[in-house]
N, C-alpha and C positions, 0 to 999 in steps of 0.2 A: 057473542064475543068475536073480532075481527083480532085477524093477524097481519103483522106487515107483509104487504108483497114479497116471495121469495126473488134476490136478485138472481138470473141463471149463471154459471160459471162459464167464463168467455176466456178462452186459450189462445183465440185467434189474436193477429198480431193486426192493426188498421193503418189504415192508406199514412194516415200523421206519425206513428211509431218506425214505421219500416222507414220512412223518409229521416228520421230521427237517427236510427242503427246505421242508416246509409252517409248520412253526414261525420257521424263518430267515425265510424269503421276506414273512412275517406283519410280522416284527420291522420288516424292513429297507423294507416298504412303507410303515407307519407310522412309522419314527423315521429312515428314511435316504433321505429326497425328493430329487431333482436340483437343488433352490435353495437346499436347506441343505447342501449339498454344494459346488456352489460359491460359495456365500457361506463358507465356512468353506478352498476352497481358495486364495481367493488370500490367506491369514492367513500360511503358512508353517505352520502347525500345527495340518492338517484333521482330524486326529484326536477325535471325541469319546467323551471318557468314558464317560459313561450309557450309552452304546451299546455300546461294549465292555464293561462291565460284567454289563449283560445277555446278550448273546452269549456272553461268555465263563462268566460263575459263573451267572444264573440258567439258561438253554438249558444249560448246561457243556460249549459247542464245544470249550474250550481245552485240555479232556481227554481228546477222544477217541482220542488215538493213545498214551493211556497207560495200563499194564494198571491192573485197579482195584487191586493190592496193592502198586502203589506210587501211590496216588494218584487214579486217573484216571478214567474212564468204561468202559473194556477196551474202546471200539469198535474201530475202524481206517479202513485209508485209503479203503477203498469208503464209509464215515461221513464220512470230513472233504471225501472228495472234492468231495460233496454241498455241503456247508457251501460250499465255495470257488467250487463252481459257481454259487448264489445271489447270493454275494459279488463274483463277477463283474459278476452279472446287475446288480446296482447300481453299478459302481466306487465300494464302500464302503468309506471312510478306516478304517480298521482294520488292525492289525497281526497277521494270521491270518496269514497266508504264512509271517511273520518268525518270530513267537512263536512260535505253535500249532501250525507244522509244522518250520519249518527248525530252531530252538533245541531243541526239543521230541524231534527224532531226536538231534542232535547228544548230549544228554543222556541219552537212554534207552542212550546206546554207553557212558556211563562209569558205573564200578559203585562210587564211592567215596561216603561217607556226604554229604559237601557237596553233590556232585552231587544223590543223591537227596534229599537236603534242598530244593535248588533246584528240580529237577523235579518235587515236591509242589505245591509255591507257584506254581507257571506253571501246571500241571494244574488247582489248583484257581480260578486267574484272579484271585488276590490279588497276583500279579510280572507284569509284563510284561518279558521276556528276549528280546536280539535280538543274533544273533551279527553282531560285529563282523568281518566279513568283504566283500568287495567284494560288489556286489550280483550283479554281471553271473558270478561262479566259477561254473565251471560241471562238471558229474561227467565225469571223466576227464581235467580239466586240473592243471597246476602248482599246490600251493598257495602262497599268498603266505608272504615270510619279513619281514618291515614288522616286529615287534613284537619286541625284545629283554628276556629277564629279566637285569637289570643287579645279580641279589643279593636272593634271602630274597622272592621273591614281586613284587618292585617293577619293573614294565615302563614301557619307554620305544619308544615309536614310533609312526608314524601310517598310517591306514586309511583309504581313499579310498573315498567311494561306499557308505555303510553304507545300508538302509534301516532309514525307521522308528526308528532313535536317537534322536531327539528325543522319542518317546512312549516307551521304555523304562526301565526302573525298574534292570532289573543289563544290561552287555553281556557277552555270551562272547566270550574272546579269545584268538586261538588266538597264541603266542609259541614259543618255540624251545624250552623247556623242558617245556611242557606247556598246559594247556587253564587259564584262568582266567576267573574272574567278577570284574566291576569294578562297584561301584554307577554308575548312569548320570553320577551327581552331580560325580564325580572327574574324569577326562578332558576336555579342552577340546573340543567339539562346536562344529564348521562348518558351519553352510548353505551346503548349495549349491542351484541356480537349477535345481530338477528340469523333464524333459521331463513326468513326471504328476504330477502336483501335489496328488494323492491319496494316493502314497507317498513322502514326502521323502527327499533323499539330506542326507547330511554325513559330513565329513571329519574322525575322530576320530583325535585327538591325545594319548599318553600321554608321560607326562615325569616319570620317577619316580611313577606311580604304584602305591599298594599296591593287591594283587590277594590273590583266596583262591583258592588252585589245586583245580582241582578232577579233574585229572588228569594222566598222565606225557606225554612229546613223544610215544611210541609210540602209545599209544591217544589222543589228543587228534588227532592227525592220519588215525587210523582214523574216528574218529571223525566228525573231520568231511566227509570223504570219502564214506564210509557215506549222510551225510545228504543228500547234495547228490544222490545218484539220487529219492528218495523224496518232495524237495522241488519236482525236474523234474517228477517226473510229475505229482503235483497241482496243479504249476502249470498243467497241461494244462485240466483242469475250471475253472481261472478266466479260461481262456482261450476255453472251451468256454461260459461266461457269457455273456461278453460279447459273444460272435460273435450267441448267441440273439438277447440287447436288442435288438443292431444290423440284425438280422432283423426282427424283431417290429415295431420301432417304425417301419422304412421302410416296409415291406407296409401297417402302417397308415398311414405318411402316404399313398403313392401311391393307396392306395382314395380316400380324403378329398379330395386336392387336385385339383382337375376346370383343365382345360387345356381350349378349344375344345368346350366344354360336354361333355365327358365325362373318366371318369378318366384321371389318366394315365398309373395303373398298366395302362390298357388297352392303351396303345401297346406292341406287339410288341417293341423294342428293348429298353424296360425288360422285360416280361416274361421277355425271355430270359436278361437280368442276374440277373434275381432267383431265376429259375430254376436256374438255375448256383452263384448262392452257398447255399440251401435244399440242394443237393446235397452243397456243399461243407461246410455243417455237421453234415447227417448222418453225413457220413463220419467229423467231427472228434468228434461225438458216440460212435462209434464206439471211435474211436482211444484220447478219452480217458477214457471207463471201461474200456477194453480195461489202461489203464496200473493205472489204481485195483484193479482186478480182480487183478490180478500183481502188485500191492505186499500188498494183503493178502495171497494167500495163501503169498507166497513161492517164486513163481514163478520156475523157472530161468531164464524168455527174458524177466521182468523188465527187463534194462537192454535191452535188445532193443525191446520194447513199449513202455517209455518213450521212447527215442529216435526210436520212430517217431509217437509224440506230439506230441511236442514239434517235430519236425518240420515236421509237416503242422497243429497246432492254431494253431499260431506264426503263421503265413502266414494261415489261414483268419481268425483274429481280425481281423489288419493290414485285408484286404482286407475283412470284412463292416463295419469302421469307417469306412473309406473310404467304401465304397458307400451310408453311413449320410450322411455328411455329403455326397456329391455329391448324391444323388439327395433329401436335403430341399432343394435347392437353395439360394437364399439365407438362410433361415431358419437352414440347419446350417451357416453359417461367422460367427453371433452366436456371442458371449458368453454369453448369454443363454440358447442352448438348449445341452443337455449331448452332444450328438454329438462337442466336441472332449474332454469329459473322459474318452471312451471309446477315440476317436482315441489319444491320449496314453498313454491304458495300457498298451493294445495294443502300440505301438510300446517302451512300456518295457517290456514283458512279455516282447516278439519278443528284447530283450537280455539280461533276466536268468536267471541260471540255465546260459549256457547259449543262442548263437542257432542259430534253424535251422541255419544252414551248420555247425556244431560237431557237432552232432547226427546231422547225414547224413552226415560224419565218423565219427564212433563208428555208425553203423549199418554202413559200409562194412565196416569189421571183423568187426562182431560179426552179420554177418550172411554173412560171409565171400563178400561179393562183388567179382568180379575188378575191376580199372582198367581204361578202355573202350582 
């Protein structure tokens, strides 16, 4: 009896990615600053265009997880992981997560010509498509049953907690009969009062509205299932971002800001803070290319390695925000400086998809460990 080759686990980052991170990082330096960011978040609609536009069609992030014969770039998730880690690095208003990965799987599961019509048009960053599903679903839970087909394509029902709907051009909506596309335009879209205010929530409302199905109840619910592992784990690298930022930018304050005529990153106490979180995001460094690495290649311990991503990057993000806004002391509880737009992610990040405690849940299992 022969076994497949085992792939090795490759953490290292290659000469095409870093060139990839260098181009995003480029972008996002010059067009995505922390004052046009939050001058644009308390609007309700932080999203800019230009920005997305170049990210998506001229760089052509919003393809890379689809192969080129149907559209796309053929990179994969060790490619977008990159992207989302940069994207982190900024909490930049953009609909990568929603579009680019979670609609983006969802669509690559159905093989009907609508489908691949749709999944053209998102690839090549001319649609923006965000599935109308809660934000917080998470791989291995209940999916929601909210949406009825009331007759010939036409759904009625409402959706709590969409991200990114208000920048999307079609929603996917998952209904009892199968998987559908709704121009954004149709459905009644609610703001709701998000905790990050980078990613907007609303509560989409259909009522009679017509849909173009784009797959049957079997494979629409594989479907989106399917996506919800692939979208955890690169949620890990944008979680793995922002931990960096929150890194980077305290080290440099506390060198800078001088207490009793010297630094006060000299003081032992904080040293050892900082010491401790550097630890903790090498780890998470670790963790979540470790997930990237096992989505591309198709990894059996895949839901495995994502869940322990998601896990531990979840928490490490939470706490290097924290430690961002405590230790600039007063300066990090203004308005004014972006340590709370990173705060806020974090915490909204720690929910979607999927929270630690879910995760270490599904790792319970799937790593087949006893109950204490």
């Amino acid at each position: 009896m022969t076994t497949a080759p085992h792939t090795p686990l490759d953490l290292l980052h290659s000469e095409t990615e870093e060139e990839l991170r260098a181009a995003v990082r480029s972008l996002l330096t010059a067009r995505c600053a922390p004052a046009d960011t939050l001058a644009r978040a308390g609007t309700g609609r932080p999203h800019d265009p230009a920005l997305w536009h170049t990210l998506a069609v001229d760089i052509g992030a919003a393809g890379l997880l689809v192969p080129v014969e149907r559209g796309g770039q053929g990179a994969g998730h060790r490619e977008a992981a990159v992207v989302l880690e940069e994207l982190g690095r900024a909490v930049a208003p953009v609909p990568y997560l929603t579009s680019a990965v979670l609609a983006t799987e969802i669509l690559l599961r159905c093989e009907s010509a609508e489908a691949s019509a749709l999944l053209r048009e998102v690839a090549l960053g001319h649609r923006i498509c965000v599935p109308a599903v809660p934000l917080t679903l998470a791989p291995g839970a209940p999916l929601p049953e909210t949406v009825r087909d009331t007759g010939g394509g036409t759904l009625t029902g409402r959706v709590t907690s969409v991200a990114d709907a208000v920048a999307a051009d079609v929603l996917l909506v998952l209904a009892d009969t199968g998987l559908y596309a709704v121009p954004a335009a149709l459905p009644r879209l609610t703001p709701l009062v998000p905790l990050d205010l980078t990613r907007p929530l609303a509560t989409v409302t259909f009522d009679a509205t017509a849909a173009t199905r784009l797959a049957d109840a079997a494979t629409a619910r594989a479907a989106v299932t399917g996506a919800l592992l692939p979208a955890a784990g690169l949620l890990a690298s944008e979680q793995l971002g922002l931990a960096e930022w929150c890194l980077t930018r305290t080290v440099g304050h506390v060198t800078a800001r001088h207490q009793f005529n010297r630094p006060v990153g000299s003081f032992q106490a904080l040293k050892h803070r900082l010491a401790r979180l550097w630890l903790d995001v090498a780890s998470a460094r670790a963790a979540a290319r470790a997930a990237a690495d096992a989505l591309a290649t198709a990894a059996p311990d895949a839901p495995l390695t994502v869940a322990v991503a998601q896990a531990y990057c979840s928490d490490v993000a939470v706490r290097a925000a924290e430690e961002c806004v405590q230790l600039h002391g007063g300066t990090g509880m203004t308005w004014e400086h972006p340590a709370h737009l990173y705060l806020k992610r974090a915490k909204a990040d720690s929910l979607a998809l999927g929270t630690a405690g879910h995760h270490r849940s599904l790792l319970v299992g799937l790593a087949d460990l006893p109950a204490p």
